[in-house]
C-alpha positions in Angstrom: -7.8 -8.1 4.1 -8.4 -5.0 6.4 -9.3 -1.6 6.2 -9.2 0.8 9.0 -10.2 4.1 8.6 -9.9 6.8 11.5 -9.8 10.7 11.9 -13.2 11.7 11.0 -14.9 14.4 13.7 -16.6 17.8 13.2 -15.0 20.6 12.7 -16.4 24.3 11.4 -16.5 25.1 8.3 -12.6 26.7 6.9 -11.2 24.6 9.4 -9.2 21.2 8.4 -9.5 17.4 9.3 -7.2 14.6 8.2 -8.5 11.4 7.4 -5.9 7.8 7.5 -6.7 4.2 6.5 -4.4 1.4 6.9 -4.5 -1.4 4.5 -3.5 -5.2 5.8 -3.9 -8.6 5.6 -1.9 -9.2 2.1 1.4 -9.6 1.0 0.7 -7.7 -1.9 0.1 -3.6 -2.3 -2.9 -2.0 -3.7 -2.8 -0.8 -7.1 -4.9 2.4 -5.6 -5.8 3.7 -2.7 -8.5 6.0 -1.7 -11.4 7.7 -0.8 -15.6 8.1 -1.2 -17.9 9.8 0.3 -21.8 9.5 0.9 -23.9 12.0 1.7 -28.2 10.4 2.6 -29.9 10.5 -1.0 -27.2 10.3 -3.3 -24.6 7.8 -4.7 -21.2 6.9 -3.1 -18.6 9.5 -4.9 -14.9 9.2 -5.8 -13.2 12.0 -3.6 -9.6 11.1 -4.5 -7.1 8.4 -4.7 -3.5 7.4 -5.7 -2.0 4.4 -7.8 0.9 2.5 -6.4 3.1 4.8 -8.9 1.8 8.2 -7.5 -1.0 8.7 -10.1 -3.6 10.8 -8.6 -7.3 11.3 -9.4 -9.2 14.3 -7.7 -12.9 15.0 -7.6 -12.8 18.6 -9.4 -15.2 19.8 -6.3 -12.4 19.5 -4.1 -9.3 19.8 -5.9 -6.9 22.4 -4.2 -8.6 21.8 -0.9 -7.8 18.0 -0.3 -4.5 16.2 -0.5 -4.4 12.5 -1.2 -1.4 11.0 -0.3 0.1 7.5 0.8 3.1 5.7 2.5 3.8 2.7 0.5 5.7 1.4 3.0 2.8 1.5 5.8 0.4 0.8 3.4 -1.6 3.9 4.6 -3.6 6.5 2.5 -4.6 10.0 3.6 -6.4 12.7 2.9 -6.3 16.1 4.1 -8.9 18.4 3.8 -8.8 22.1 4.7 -11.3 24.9 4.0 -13.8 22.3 4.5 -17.3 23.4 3.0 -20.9 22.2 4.9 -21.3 20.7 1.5 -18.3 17.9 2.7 -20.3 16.3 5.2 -20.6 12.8 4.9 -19.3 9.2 5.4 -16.1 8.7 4.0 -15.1 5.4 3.1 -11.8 4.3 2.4 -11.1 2.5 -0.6 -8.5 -0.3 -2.2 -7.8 -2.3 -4.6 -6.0 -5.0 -5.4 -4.8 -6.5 -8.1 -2.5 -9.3 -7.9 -2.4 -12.4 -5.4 -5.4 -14.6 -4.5 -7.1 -11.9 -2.7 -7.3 -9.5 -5.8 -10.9 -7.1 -5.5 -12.0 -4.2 -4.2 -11.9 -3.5 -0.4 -13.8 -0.9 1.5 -13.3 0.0 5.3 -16.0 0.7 7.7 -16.9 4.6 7.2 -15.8 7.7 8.7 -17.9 10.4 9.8 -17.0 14.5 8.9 -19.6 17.2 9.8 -19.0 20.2 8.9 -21.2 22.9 10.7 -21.8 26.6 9.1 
């Protein structure tokens, strides 16, 4: 099982960046799809992610800014982020899970980078 993440860069703050991950290596779908972030010094957060059925889960410190979505049918995940803050930088990491097959866990890719400059 794969993850490859891609679309990190820096951008200014207010401007926008869209983040995609790719999920492979199993027959079956992940039950949920999404995305962390770490910042140096602190924990590894949940920034948002989807269930196979469209359920969606949204860190409140960036709810109307970023937009998890994902194509079932690509197994991708996304996340677009727009009025970014200097407060987003970080690594994101993309994040799976699967449930069902002999591979079930919890998959991470390797990290994106976002800076965000003031």
């Amino acid at each position: 099982v794969q993850l490859q993440a891609s679309g990190g860069g820096l951008v200014q703050a207010g401007g926008s960046l869209r983040l995609s991950c790719v999920f492979s290596g199993s027959f079956f779908r992940p039950s949920i799809m999404g995305w962390y972030r770490q910042v140096p010094g602190k924990q590894r957060e949940m920034v948002a992610r989807v269930s196979l059925d469209g359920n969606i889960s949204v860190h409140a410190s960036v709810k109307g800014r970023f937009t998890v979505s994902r194509d079932n049918a690509k197994n991708t995940v996304y996340l677009q982020m727009n009025s970014l803050k200097s407060e987003d930088t970080g690594v994101y990491y993309c994040n799976s899970q699967l449930d069902r097959g002999n591979q079930k866990g919890t998959y991470w890719g390797q990290g994106t980078l976002v800076t965000v400059s003031s």
